[in-house]
DRENVO-617734 format. One record per residue: residue number from 1; chain; x, y, z of N, C-alpha, C in turn. Coordinates in steps of 0.02 Angstrom, whole numbers, plus 50000, padded with zeros to 5 digits. Layout:
! DRENVO-617734
NUM/A/X/Y/Z/X/Y/Z/X/Y/Z
...
END
This chain:
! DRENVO-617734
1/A/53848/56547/54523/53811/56519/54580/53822/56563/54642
2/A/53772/56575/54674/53796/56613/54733/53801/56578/54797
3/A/53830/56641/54852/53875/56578/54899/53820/56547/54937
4/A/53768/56563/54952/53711/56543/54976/53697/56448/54938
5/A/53693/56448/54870/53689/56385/54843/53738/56371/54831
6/A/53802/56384/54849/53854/56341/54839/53838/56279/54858
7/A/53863/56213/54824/53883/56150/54879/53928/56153/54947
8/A/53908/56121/54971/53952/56095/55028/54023/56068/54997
9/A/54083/56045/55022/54138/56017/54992/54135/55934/55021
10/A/54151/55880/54976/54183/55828/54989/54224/55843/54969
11/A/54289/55829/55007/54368/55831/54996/54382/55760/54976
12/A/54430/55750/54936/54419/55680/54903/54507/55682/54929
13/A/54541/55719/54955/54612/55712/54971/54629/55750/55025
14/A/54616/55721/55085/54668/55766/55154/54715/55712/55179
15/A/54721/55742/55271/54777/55689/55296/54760/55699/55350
16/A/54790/55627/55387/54783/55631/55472/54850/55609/55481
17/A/54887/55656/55535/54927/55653/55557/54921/55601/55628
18/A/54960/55542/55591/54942/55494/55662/54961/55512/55734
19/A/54906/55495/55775/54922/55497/55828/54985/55466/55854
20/A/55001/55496/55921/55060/55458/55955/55052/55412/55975
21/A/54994/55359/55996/54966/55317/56031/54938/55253/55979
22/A/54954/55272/55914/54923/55232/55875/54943/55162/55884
23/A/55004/55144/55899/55036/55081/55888/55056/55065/55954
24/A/55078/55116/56002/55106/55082/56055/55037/55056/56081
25/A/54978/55080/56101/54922/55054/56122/54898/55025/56111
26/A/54904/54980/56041/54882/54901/56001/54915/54855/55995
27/A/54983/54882/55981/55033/54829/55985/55059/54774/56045
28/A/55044/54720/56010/55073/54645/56094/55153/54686/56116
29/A/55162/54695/56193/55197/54720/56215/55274/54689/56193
30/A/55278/54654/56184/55332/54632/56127/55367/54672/56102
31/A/55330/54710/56065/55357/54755/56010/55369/54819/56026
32/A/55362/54835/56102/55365/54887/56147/55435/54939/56124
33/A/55485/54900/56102/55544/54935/56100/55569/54950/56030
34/A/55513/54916/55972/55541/54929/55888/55471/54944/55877
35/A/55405/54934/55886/55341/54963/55855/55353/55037/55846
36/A/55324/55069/55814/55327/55136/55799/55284/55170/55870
37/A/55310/55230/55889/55316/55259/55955/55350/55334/55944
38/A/55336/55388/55977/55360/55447/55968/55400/55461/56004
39/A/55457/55488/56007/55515/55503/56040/55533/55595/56033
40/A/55538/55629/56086/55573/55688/56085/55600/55720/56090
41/A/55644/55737/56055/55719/55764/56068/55740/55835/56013
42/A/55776/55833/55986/55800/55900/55980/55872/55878/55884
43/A/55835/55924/55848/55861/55898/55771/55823/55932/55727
44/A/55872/55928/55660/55863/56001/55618/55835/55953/55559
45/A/55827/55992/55498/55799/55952/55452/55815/56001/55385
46/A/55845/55965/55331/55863/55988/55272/55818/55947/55204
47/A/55813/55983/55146/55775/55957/55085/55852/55957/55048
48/A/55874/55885/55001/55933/55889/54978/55925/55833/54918
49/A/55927/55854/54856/55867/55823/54790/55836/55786/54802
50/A/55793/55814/54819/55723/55805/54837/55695/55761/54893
51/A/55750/55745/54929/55716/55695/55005/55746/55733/55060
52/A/55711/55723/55116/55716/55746/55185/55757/55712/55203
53/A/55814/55752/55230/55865/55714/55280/55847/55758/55346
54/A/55862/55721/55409/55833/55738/55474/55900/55710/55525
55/A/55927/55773/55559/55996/55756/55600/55984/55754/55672
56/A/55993/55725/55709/55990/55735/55773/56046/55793/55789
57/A/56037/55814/55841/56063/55874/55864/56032/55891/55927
58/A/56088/55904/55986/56082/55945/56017/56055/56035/56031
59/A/56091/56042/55973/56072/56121/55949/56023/56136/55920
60/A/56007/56075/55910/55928/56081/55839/55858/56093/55887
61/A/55816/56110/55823/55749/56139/55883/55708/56067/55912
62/A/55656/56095/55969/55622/56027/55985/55590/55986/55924
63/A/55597/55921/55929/55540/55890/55867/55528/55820/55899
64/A/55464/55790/55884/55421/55738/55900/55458/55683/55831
65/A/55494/55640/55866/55523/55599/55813/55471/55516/55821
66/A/55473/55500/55768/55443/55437/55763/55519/55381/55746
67/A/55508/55333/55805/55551/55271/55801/55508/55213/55790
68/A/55541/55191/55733/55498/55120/55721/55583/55068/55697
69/A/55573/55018/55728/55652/54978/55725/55696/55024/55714
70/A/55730/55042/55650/55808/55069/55641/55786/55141/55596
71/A/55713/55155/55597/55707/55223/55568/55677/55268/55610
72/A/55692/55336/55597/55686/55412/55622/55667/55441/55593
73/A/55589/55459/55593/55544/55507/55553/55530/55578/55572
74/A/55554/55640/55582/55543/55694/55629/55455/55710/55573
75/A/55450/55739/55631/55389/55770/55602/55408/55829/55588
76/A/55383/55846/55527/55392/55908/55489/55339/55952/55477
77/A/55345/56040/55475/55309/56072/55447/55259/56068/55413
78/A/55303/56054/55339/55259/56048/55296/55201/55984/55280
79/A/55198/55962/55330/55139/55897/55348/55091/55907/55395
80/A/55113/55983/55413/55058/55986/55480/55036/56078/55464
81/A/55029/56087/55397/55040/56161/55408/54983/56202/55405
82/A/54927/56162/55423/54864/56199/55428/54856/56234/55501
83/A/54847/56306/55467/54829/56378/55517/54914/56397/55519
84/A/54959/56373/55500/55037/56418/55483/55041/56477/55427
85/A/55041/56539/55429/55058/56569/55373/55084/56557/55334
86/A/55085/56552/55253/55117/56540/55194/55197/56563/55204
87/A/55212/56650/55241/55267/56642/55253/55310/56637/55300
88/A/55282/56591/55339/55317/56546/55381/55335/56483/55382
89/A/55311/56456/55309/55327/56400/55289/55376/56403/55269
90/A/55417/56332/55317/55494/56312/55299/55495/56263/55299
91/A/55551/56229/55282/55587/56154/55301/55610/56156/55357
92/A/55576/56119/55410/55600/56121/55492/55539/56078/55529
93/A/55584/56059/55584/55544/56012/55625/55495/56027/55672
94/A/55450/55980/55701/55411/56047/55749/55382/55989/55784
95/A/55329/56006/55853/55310/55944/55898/55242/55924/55881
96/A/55204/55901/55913/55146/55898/55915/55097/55950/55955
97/A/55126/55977/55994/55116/56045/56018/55113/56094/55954
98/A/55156/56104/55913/55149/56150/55873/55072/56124/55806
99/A/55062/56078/55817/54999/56077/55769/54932/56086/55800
100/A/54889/56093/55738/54836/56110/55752/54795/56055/55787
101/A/54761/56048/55849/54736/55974/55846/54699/55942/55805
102/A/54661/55980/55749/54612/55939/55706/54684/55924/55646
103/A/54738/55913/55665/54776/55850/55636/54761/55779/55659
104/A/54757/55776/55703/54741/55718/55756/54690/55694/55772
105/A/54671/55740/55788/54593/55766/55846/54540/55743/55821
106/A/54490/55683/55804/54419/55690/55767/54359/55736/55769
107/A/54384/55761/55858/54317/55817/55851/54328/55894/55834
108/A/54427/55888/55825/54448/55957/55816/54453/55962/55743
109/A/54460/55894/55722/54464/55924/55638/54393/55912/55616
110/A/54333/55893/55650/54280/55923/55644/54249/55979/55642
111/A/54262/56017/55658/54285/56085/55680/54307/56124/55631
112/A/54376/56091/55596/54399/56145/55542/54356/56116/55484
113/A/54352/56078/55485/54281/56056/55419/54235/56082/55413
114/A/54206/56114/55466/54157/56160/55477/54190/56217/55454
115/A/54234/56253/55503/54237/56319/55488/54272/56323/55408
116/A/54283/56266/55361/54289/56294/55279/54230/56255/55253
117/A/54186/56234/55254/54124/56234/55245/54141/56159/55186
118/A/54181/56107/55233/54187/56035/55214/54156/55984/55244
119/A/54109/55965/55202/54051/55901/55210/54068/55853/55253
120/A/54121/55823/55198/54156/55765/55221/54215/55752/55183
121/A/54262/55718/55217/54343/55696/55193/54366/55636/55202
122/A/54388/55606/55151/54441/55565/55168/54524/55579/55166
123/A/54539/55519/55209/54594/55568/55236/54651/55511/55217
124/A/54712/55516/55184/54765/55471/55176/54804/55471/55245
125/A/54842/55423/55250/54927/55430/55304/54942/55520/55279
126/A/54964/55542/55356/54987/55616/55320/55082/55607/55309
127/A/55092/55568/55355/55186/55581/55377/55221/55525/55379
128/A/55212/55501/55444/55243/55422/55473/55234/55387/55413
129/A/55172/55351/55395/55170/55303/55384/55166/55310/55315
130/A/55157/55353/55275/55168/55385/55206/55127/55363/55153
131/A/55104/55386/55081/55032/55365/55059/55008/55318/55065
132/A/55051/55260/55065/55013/55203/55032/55031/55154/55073
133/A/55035/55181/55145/55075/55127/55194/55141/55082/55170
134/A/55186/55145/55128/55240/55092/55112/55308/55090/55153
135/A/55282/55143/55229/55339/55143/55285/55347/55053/55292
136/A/55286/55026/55322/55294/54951/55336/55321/54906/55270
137/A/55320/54923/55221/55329/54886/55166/55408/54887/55165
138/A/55451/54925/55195/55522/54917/55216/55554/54875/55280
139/A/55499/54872/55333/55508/54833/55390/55566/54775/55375
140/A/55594/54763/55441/55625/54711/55448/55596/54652/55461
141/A/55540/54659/55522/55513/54604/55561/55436/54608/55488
142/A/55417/54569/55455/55359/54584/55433/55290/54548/55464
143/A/55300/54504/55508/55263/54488/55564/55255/54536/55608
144/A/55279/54613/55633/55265/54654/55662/55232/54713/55591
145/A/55258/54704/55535/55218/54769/55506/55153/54747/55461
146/A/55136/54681/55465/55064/54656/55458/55019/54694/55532
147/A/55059/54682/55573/55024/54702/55649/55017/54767/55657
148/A/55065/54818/55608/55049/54899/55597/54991/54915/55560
149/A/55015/54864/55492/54970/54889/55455/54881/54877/55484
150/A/54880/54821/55519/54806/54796/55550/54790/54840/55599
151/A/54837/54860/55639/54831/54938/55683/54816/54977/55653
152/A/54844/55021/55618/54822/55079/55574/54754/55046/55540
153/A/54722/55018/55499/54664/55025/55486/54632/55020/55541
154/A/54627/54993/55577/54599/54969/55657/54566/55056/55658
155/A/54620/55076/55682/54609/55145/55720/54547/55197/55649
156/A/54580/55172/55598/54567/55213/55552/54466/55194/55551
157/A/54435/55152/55568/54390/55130/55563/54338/55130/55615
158/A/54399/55134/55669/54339/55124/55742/54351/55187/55774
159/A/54405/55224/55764/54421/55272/55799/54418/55358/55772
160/A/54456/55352/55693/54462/55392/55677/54403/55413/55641
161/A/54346/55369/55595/54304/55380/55553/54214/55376/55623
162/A/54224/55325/55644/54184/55316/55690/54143/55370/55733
163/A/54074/55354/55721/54059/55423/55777/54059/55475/55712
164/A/54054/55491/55663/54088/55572/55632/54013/55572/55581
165/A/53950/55504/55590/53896/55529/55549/53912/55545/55488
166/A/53975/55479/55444/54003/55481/55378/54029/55534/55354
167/A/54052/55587/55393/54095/55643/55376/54156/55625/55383
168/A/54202/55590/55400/54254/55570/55394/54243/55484/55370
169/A/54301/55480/55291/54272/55417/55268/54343/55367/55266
170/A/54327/55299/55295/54396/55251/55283/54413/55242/55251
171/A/54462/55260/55241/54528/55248/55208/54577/55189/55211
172/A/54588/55119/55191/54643/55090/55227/54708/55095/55181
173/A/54763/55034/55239/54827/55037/55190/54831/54947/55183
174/A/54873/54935/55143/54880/54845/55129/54935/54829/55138
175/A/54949/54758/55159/55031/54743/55160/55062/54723/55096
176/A/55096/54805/55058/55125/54765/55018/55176/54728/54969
177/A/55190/54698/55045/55255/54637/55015/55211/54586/55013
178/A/55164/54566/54997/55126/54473/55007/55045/54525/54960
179/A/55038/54497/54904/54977/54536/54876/54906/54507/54885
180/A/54905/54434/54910/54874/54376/54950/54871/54402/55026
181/A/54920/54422/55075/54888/54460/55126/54847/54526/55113
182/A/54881/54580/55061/54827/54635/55031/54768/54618/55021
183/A/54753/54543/55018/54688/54538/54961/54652/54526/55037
184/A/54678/54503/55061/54642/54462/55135/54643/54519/55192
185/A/54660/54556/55170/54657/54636/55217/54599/54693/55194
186/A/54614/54660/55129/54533/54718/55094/54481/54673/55093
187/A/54484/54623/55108/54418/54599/55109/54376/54607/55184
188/A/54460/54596/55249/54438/54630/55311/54420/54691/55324
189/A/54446/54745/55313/54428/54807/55326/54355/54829/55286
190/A/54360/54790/55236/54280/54822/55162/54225/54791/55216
191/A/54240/54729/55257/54164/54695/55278/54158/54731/55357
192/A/54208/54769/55378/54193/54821/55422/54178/54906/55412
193/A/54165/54895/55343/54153/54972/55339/54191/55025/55312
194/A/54257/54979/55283/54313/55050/55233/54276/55058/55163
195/A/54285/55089/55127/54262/55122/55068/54316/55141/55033
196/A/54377/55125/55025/54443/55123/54994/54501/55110/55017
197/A/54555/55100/54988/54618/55069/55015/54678/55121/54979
198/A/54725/55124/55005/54799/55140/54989/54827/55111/54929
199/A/54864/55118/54867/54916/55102/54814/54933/55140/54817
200/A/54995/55110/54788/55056/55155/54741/55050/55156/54687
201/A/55058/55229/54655/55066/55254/54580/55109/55217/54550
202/A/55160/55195/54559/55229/55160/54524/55254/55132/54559
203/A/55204/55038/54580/55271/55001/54618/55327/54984/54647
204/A/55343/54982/54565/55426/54955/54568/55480/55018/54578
205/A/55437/55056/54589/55486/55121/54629/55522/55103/54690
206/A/55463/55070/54717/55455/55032/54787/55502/54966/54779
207/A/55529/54948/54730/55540/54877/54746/55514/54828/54730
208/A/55446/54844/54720/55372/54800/54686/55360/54773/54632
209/A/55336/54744/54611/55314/54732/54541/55274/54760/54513
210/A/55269/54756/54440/55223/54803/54400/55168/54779/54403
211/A/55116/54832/54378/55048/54798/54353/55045/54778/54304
212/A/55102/54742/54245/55100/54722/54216/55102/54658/54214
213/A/55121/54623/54269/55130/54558/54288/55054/54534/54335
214/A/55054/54480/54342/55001/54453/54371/55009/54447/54459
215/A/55059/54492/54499/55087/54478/54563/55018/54510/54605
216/A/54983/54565/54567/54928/54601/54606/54852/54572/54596
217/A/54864/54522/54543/54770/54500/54529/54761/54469/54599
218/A/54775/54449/54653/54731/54448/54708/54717/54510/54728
219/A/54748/54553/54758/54737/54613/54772/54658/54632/54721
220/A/54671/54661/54668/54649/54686/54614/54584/54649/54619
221/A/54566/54582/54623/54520/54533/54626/54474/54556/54696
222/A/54506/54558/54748/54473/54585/54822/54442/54647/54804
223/A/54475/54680/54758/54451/54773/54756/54395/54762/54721
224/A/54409/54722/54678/54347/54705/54600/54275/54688/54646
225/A/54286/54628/54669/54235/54592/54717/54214/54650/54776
226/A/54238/54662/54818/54197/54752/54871/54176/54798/54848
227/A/54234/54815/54790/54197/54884/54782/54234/54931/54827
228/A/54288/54905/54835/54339/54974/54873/54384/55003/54823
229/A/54375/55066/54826/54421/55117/54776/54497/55125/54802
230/A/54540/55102/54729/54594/55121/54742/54620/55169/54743
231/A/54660/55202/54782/54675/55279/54795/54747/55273/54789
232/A/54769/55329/54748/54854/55331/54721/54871/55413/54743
233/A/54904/55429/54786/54925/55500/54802/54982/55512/54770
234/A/55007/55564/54757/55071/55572/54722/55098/55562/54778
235/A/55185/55538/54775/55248/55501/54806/55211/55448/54840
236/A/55159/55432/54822/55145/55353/54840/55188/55307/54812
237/A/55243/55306/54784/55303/55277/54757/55369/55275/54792
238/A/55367/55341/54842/55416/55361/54866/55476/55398/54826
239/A/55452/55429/54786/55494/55466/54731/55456/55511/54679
240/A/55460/55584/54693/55446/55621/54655/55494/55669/54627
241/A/55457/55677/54536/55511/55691/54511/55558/55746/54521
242/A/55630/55739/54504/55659/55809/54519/55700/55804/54460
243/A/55752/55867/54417/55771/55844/54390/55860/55845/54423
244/A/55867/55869/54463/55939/55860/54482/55942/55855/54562
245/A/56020/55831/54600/56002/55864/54642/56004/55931/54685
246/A/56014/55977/54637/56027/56043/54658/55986/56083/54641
247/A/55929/56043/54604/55859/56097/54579/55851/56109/54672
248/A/55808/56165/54651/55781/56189/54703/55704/56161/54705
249/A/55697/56168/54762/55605/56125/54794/55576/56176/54758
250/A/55572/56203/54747/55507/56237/54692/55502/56196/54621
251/A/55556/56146/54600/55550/56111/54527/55511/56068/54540
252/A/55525/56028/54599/55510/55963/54631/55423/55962/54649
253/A/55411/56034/54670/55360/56038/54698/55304/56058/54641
254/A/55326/56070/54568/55298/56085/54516/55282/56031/54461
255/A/55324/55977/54479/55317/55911/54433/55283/55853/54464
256/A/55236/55842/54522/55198/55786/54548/55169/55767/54503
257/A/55138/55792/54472/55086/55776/54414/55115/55736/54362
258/A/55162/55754/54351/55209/55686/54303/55202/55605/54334
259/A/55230/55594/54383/55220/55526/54404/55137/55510/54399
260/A/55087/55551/54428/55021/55516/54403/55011/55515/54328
261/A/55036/55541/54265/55014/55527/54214/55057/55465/54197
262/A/55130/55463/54217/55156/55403/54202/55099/55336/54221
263/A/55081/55335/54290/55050/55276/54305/54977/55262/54287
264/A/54916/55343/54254/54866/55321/54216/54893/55296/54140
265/A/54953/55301/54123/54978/55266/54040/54970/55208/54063
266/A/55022/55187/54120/55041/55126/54137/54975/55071/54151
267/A/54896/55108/54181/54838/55065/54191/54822/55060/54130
268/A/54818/55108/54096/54776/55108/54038/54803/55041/53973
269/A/54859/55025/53968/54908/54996/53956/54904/54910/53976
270/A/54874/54929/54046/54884/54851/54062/54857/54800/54068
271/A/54780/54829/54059/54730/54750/54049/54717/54751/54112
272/A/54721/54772/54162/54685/54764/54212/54604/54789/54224
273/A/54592/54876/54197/54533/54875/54187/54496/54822/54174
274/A/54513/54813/54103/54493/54772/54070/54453/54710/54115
275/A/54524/54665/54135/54496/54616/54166/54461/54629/54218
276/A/54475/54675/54262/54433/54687/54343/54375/54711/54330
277/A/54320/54741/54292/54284/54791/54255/54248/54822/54306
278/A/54252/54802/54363/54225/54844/54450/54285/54913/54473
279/A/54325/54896/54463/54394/54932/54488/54367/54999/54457
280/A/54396/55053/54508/54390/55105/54507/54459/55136/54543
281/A/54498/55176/54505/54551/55203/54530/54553/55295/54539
282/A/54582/55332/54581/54605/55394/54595/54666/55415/54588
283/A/54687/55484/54564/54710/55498/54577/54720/55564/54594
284/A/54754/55550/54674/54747/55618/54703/54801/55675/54740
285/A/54786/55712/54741/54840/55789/54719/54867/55778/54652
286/A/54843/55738/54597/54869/55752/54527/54843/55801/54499
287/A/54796/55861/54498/54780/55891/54454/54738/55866/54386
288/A/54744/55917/54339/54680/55849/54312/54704/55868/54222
289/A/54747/55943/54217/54740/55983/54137/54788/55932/54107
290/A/54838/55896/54113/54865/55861/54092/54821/55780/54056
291/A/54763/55765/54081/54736/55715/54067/54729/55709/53997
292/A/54696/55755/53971/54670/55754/53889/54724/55740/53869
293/A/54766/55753/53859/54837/55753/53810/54839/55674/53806
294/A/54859/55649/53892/54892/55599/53874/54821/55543/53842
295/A/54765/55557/53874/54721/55499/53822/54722/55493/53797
296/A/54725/55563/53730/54738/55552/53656/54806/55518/53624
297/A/54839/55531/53678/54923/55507/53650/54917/55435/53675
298/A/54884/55403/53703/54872/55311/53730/54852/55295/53664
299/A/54772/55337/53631/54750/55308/53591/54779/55310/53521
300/A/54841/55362/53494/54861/55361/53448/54927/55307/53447
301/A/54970/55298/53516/54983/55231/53513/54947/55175/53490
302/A/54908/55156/53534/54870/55108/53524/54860/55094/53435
303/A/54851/55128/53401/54826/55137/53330/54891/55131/53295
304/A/54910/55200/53291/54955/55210/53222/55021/55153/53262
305/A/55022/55128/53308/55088/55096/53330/55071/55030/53345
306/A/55016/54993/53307/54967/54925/53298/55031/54886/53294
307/A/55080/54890/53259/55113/54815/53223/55174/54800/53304
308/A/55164/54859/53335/55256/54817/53402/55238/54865/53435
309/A/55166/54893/53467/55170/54917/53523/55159/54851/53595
310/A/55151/54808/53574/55141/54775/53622/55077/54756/53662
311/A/55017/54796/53651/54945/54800/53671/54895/54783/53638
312/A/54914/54779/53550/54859/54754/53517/54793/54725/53519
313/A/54838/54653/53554/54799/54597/53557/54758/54614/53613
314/A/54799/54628/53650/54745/54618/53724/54706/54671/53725
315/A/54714/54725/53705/54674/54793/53690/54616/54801/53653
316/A/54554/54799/53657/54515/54782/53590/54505/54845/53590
317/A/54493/54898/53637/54464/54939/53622/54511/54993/53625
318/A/54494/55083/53614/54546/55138/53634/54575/55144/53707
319/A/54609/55123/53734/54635/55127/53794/54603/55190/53833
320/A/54588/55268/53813/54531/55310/53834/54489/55300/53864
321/A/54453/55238/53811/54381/55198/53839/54375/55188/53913
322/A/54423/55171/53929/54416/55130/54002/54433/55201/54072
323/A/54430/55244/54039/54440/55316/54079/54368/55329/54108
324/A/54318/55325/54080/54259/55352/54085/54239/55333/54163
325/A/54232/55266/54145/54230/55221/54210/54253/55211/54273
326/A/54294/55212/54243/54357/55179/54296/54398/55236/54340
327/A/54427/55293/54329/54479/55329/54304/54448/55384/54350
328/A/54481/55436/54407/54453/55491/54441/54518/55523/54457
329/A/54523/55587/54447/54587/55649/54459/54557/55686/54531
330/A/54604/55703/54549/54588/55768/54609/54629/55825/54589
331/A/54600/55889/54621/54638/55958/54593/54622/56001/54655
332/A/54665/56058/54688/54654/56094/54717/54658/56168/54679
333/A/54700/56163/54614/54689/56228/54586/54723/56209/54505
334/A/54664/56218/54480/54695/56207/54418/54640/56244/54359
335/A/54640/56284/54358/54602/56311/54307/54583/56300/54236
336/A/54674/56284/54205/54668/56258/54144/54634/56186/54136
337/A/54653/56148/54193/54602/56083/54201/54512/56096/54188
338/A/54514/56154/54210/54448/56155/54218/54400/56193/54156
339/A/54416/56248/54122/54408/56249/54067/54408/56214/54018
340/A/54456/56150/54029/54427/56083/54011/54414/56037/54004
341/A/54353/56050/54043/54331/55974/54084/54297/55950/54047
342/A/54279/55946/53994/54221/55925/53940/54271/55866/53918
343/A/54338/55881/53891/54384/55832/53877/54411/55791/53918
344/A/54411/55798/53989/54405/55753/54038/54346/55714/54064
345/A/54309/55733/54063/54252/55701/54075/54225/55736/54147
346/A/54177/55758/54145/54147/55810/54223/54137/55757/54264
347/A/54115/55708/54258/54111/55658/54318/54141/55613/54337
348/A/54216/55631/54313/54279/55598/54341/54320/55650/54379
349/A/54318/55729/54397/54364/55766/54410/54322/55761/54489
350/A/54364/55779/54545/54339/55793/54631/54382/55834/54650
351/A/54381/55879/54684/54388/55937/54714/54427/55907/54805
352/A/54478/55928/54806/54513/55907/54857/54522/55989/54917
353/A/54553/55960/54975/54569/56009/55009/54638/56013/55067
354/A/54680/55942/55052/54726/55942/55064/54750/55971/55137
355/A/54697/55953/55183/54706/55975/55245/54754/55909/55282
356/A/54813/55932/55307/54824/55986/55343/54897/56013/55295
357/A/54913/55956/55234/54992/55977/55220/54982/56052/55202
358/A/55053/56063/55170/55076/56167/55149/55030/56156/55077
359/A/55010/56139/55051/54954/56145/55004/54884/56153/55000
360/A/54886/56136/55057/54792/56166/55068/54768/56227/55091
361/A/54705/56220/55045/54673/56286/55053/54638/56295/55102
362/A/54628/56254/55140/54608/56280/55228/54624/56345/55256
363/A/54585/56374/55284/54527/56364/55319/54466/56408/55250
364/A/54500/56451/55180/54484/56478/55130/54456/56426/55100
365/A/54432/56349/55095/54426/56293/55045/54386/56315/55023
366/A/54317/56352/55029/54227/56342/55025/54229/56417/54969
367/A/54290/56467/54992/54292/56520/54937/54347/56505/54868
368/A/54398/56475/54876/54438/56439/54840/54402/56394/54787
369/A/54343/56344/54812/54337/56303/54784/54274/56347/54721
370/A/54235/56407/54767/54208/56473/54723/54213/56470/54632
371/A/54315/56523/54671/54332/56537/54626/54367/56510/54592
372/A/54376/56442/54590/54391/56388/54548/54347/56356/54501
373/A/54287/56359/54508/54230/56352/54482/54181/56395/54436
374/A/54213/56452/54467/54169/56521/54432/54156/56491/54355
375/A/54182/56472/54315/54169/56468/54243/54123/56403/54230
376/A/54101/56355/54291/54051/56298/54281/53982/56308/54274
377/A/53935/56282/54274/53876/56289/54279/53863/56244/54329
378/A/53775/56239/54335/53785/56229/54422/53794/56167/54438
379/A/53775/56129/54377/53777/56061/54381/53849/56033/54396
380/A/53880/56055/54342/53953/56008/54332/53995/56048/54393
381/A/53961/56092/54440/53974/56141/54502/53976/56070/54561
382/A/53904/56056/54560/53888/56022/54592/53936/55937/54597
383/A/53946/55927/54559/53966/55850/54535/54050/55865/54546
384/A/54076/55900/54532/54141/55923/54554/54170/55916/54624
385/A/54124/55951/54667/54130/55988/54742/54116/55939/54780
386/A/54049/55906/54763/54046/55850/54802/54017/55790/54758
387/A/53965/55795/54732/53931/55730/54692/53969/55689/54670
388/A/54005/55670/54628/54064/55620/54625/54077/55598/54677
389/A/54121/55652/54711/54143/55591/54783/54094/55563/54827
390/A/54045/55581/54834/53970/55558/54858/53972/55474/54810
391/A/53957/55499/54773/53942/55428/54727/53994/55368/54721
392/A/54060/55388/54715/54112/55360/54712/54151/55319/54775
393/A/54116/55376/54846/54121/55321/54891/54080/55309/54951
394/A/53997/55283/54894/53945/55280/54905/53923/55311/54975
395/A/53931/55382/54998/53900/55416/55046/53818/55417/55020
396/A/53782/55417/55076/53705/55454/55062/53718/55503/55077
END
């Protein structure tokens, strides 16, 4: 295809780095002194198996810290690292001065959407508030982090998507400790205009319950009934895999893709398709070459392991089945995924661009996404880049 007919990009996975103003400016003054609020001071930041520890320090460089009750979030690098050179990427703290404003900015990251030749995006929590809004899901006061979470979509709807002529698309997050307030939050945000919501890949990582239990059929029921897509980012769990803690971040940063196949076994597995038969789930920064394997390995469970796998009954059909439908990957580079996509299915894979974390191909997305493609034809070109996510979260 040449670059002339290329598609345009829907990014089916970026981030907005919340503003500083998000919460103190919504929040009943009450909460003036524990709502989340930015603070700046001076502190270093280490990776130590596999989680960020963040020290205050005198000696340490400037950084834009987020205080919300008894936690300290510095803002980091690698969450803001669009227009940073590859080798200048470190583990270290930095302000809001040091980012680009189309982290923030709606008309500046309009801007870089343009200059990599991106349609439209949706955009997850990039930092603070983390994939799946499960910063609030730790709160103390949860009468104040119902009041975050209703802030953050707030903004996310009137402020951040608003005005952008459906180039920037809502995103929300749910409260979830109460799956009855989730359900009563997606039904608010869907009748103002969101087009998907926040989960976690693996609950009970969180503390949560499984989807094996019946704690989420309200939730699940609200999603079924709108028509809002569930969106699962990797460490939407708050835990990605490592295998020690002295591997080095290059192991850590090579195995995300494991926790999303754990949690498409875990849907496929659980009768929820099944019962919801509207539900539509993502998953995004998972990559996609890993998919085939595990379908076939659901469905040879399912079969040769009939007498005590546990799914029989409720399973009538190949657990696969319910992929077609239901079931969507994101990839920023995966080749072997893509050679084969016939075994995935072409109109479940979307093309991400991961603006602004150290993984995106910004401001290169529109040549990246090229030569990621080179081996498609124009169609399954087309349906990749953008058509899917067009369809999936019903843009005209």
């Amino acid at each position: 295809m040449t670059a002339a007919a290329f598609p345009l990009i829907v990014s089916a996975d970026d981030h907005i780095i919340e503003p500083k103003d998000l919460w103190s400016s919504r929040l009943p003054r009450k909460y003036a002194d524990i709502g989340p609020r930015v603070v700046r001071e001076r502190g270093s930041l280490t990776l130590r198996g596999g989680e960020f520890i963040y020290e205050a320090s005198p000696q340490g460089e400037e950084v834009d810290v987020w205080y919300y009750e008894d936690v300290r979030e510095p803002s980091r690098l690698t969450a803001a690292a669009a227009g940073f050179d590859l080798d200048d990427m470190e583990i270290r703290v930095i302000t809001f001065d040091d980012m680009r404003p189309g982290c923030y900015e709606q008309e500046a990251r309009l801007s870089d959407m343009d200059a990599a030749g991106i349609e439209a995006s949706i955009c997850f929590p990039g930092s603070f508030v983390r994939f799946c809004g499960q910063r609030f899901n730790f709160g103390k006061d949860h009468e104040l982090s119902l009041l975050c979470v209703q802030a953050y979509n707030d903004y996310m709807i009137d402020e951040w998507t608003a005005g952008s002529n459906g180039r920037l698309i809502p995103l929300g997050i749910i409260p979830l400790w109460d799956a009855t307030l989730a359900a009563q939050e997606v039904r608010r945000i869907a009748a103002r205009g969101a087009r998907a919501v926040c989960f976690s890949e693996i609950p009970p990582y969180l503390g949560l319950p499984s989807i094996h239990t019946d704690y989420w059929d309200p939730f699940f029921e609200a999603c079924n009934e709108t028509g809002l897509v569930i969106m699962m980012h990797i460490g939407s769990s708050s835990r990605l895999p490592v295998t020690s803690a002295d591997a080095p971040a290059a192991v850590q940063n090579t195995l995300p893709a494991v926790n999303s196949a754990m949690s498409m076994v875990d849907w496929l597995f659980s009768g929820v398709l099944v019962r919801y038969p509207r539900l539509r789930v993502v998953y995004a920064e998972s990559q996609i070459g890993w998919v085939p394997y595990f379908l076939q390995r659901s469905d040879e469970v399912w079969l040769h392991n009939r007498g005590w796998n546990e799914v029989w009954e409720k399973l009538k059909d190949p657990p696969s089945t319910q992929f077609p439908e239901h079931m969507f990957c994101t990839f920023f580079s995966d080749p072997f995924g893509l050679a084969h996509i016939d075994e995935i299915g072409r109109e479940n894979v979307l093309f991400e661009c991961d603006y602004p974390h150290s993984d995106t191909n910004w401001p290169d997305s529109l040549k990246i996404a090229q030569e990621q493609t080179a081996g498609l034809d124009a169609e399954t070109t087309e349906l990749v880049i953008r058509g899917n996510a067009r369809r999936l979260f019903g843009l005209a």
